[in-house]
N, C-alpha and C positions, 0 to 999 in steps of 0.2 A: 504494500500500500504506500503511494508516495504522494506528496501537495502537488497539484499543476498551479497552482500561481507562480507566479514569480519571485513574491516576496517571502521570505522566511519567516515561519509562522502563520498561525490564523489570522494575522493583524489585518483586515478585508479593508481593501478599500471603497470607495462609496458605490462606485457600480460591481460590486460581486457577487451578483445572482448569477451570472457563467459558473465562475471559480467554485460557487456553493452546489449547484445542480451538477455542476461535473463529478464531485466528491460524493457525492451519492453513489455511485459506481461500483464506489468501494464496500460497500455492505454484500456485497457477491460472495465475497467473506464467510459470510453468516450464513452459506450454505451446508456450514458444519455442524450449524446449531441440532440439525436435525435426525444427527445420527442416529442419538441413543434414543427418543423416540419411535425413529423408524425400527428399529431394532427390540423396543419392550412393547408395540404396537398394545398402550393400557391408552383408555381412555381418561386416566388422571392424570399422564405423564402429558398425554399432549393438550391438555386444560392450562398444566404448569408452564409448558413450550409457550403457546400462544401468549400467557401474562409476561410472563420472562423477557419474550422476544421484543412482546408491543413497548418494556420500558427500556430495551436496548435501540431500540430502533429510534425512540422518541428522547433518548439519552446522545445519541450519535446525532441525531438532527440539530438536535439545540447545540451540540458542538463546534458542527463546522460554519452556523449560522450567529454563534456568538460574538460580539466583539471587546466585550470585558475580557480582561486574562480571567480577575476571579470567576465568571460567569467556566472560562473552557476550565479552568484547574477542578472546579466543583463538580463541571460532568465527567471529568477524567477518573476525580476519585468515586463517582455513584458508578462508571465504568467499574472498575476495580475491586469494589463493595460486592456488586451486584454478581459479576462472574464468579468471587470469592463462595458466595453463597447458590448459587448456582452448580458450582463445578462437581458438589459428591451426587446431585442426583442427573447430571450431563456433563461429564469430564470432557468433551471436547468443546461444547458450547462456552466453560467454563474457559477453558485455555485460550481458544480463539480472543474472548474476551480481554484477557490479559495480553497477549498479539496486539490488539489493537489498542489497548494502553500505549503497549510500548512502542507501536508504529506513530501512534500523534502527539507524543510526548511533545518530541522536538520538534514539531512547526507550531505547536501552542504555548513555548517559553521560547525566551531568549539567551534562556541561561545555562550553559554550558553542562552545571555541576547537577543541577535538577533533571534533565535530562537523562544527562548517566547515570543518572542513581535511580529514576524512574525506569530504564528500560533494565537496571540492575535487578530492583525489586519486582518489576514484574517477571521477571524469569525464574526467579528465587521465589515468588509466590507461588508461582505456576506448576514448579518442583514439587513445592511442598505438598501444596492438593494433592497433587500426586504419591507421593508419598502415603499422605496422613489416610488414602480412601484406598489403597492398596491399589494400586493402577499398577498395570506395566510399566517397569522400568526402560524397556524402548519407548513406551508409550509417551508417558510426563517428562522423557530426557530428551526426545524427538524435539517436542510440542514448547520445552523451555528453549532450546539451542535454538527454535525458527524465532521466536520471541526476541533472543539478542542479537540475534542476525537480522530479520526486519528492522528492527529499533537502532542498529547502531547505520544501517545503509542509510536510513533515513536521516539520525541525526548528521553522516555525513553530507545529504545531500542540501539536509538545511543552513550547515555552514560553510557551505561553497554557496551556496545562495545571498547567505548574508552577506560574505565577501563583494559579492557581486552588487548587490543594493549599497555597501557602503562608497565602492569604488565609483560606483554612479553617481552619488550624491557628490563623491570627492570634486570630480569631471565637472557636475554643475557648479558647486560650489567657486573654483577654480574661473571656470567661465562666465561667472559672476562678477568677482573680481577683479579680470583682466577689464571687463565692460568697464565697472564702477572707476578703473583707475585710469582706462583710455578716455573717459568723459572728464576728470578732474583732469587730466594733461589739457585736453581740449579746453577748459574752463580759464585755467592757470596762466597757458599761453597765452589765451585772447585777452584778459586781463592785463598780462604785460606789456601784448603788443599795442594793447588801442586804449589800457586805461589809460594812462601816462599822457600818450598823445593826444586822445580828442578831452582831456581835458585842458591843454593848453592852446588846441584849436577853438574850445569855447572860451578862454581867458581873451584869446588877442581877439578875439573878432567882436567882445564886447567891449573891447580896447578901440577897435579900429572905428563900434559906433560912435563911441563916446565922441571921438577925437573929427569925425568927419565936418562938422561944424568949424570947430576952430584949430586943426592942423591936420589941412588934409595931406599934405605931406605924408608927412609921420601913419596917418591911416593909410596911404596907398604901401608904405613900405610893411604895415604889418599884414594886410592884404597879405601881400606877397610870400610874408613867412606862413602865412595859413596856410597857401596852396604848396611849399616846401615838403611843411610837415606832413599835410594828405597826402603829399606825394609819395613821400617817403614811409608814411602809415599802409600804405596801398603797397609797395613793394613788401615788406613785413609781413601782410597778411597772404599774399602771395607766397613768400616764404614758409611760412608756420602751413598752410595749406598743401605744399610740396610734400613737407613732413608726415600728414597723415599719409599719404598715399603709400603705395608699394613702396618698399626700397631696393625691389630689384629681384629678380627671381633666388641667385643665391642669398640672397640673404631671408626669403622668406624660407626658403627649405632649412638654411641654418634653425630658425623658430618652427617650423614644422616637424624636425627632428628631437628640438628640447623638449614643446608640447606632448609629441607620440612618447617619448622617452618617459616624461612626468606619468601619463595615464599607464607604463607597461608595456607599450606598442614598439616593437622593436620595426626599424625602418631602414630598409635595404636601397641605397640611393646611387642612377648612376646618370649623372647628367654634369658629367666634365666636359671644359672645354668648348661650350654652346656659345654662340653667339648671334644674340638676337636684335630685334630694331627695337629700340624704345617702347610703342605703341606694343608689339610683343610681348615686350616682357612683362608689363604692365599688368596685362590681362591675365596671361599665363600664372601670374603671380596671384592674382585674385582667385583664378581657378583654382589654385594649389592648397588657397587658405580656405576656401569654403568646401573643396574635398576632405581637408585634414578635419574642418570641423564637425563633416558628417560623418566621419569613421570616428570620433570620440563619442559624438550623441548616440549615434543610430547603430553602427557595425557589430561595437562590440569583438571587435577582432582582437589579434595577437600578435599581428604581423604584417607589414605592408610595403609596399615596392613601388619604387618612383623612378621615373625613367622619363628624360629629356632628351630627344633627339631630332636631327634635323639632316635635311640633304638639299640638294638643288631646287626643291620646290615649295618647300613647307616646314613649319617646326610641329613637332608633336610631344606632348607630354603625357603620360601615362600612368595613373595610379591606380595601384591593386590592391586590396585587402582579400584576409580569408575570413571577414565576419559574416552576418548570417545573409546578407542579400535579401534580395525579396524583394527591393523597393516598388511600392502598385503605381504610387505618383508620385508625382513630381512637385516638388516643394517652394517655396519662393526663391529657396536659394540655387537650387538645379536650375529653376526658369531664367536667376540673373548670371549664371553660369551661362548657359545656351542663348543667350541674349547678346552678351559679351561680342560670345567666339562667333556667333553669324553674323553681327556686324563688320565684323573685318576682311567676311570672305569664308571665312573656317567651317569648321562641324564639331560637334562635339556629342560622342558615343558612350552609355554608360549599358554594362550589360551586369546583372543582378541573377546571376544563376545561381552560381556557387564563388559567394562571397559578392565583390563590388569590382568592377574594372572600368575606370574612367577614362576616356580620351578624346583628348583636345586637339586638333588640327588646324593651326593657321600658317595659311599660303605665306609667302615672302612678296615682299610689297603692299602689305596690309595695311602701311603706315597712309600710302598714298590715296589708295580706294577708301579709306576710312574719312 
């Protein structure tokens, strides 16, 4: 028995009526309930079956439908109670029960130690039934060994899980950041570059009213420094503007390689010795960052390949991951990707079969048809 959500634990997010109905599934389970039953065919044993069942069933529901922890710890321990007392007159019903303790231990905590001790004690309960009601010793040694073997795959599989949600959050968290600290640069700059200045654009020019009356001299020479300073404020923001932009293809794959590196993504790069027309690189560079930034969001990958090259007709650039693929559409940032590159002449191909493979093609002389 194992979670299909994605996130570690019952922790349900606001739409998991999927998540919930699929977990149903798992009571197929409970097809052991009916052994010893079917085997003493008494009509008080399957009076007991049906009560028994109906608060297992109605025990398991409210389980995977809870979202308090104490709501799931409470049905895990009426789980556990219930099998306990259950198990001398249907030893199998009994142990399953205990199985399934220890299979939902661990996506209904976060906690490590609880966990292990939960799928500890249910295998050590499960023994013991067995034991104290005189069972086969294949029988209760069987039925406890599948107990710690479900319960411990599972808690494996819930913290490779967890790992995953946290790393994700890291990834956001991270891309947060760089946003919140590329806008305070943005902020910082234009403060420097046009406080300073237009406020002593407004000092002379209420200099230059003043004076227009009685030295208009002196007004036409401050005139003069106002349009200096515009002047000169306009090359500045010109400047500061250059700064956002690319700074060059090598240099974005240099930051493409720290980013992949920070998230885990090892990046295989071979694009020496390229040499491209401005307009080019530009673009190419913008392709490169909003590739990198859909293999941190969406891939999920491990590994990824960059490859820049070019010949007498074209440059082409090429990124590949081995995350999951799939893409159905296409996103704002694909459409400003493919906006880009048809502008200039080019094409840009992304195939989503197994993994992500992207590629960008612009002709040479792209600078001029653009």
């Amino acid at each position: 028995m194992t979670d299909s959500t994605r996130q570690p634990g019952l922790n349900l997010p606001e739409k998991a009526g999927r998540w919930q109905t699929w977990n149903l599934v798992w009571l197929i389970y409970s097809v052991f309930f009916i052994i010893s039953p079917l085997q003493s065919a008494s009509r008080r044993g399957w009076l007991v079956f049906a009560g028994v069942y109906a608060c297992f069933v109605g025990i398991y529901v409210t389980l995977i439908w809870a979202r308090q922890r104490r709501t799931r710890f409470l049905m895990l321990s009426a789980m556990a109670l219930l099998g306990a007392i259950y198990y001398p007159m249907n030893p199998s019903a009994g142990a399953t029960m205990f199985i399934y303790v220890a299979a939902l231990m661990p996506f209904a905590t976060r906690s490590f130690s609880l966990a292990v001790g939960t799928i500890i004690a249910a295998a050590l309960a499960s023994a013991l039934e067995g034991v104290l009601t005189h069972q086969n010793a294949w029988t209760w040694g069987s039925l406890s060994f599948l107990a710690a073997c479900i319960g411990t795959g599972n808690l494996i599989q819930a913290l490779r899980r967890g790992a995953t949600e946290r790393l994700l959050r890291a990834q956001e968290e991270i891309e947060h950041l760089a946003k919140v600290a590329e806008r305070e640069r943005i902020a910082r700059d234009l403060h420097d570059v046009l406080g300073h200045t237009l406020s002593v654009v407004v000092l002379k020019s209420e200099l230059a009213g003043k004076l227009l009356g009685s030295d208009a001299e002196r007004a036409r020479r401050e005139i003069g420094e106002v349009e200096q300073i515009a002047r000169k404020a306009l090359a500045e923001v010109r400047e500061a503007i250059r700064g956002y932009r690319a700074d060059g293809l090598l240099a974005e794959i240099a930051r493409a390689r720290r980013t992949l590196d920070a998230a885990g993504v090892s990046l295989d790069c071979q694009a020496g010795g390229v040499r491209l027309e401005p307009v080019q690189e530009s673009v190419l560079s913008l392709v490169l960052r909003e590739a990198v930034t859909n293999i941190l969001r969406h891939a999920g990958a491990t590994s990824c390949r960059l490859e820049v090259a070019t010949d007498d007709s074209a440059t082409v650039l090429r990124v590949e991951d081995n995350g999951r693929g799939a893409i159905e559409r296409e996103g704002n940032g694909i459409r400003g990707m493919r906006e880009r590159v048809e502008a200039l002449g080019g094409r840009l191909e992304i195939e989503s079969r197994q993994g992500t493979r992207l590629t960008a093609e612009i002709p040479h002389g792209a600078a001029a048809r653009a």
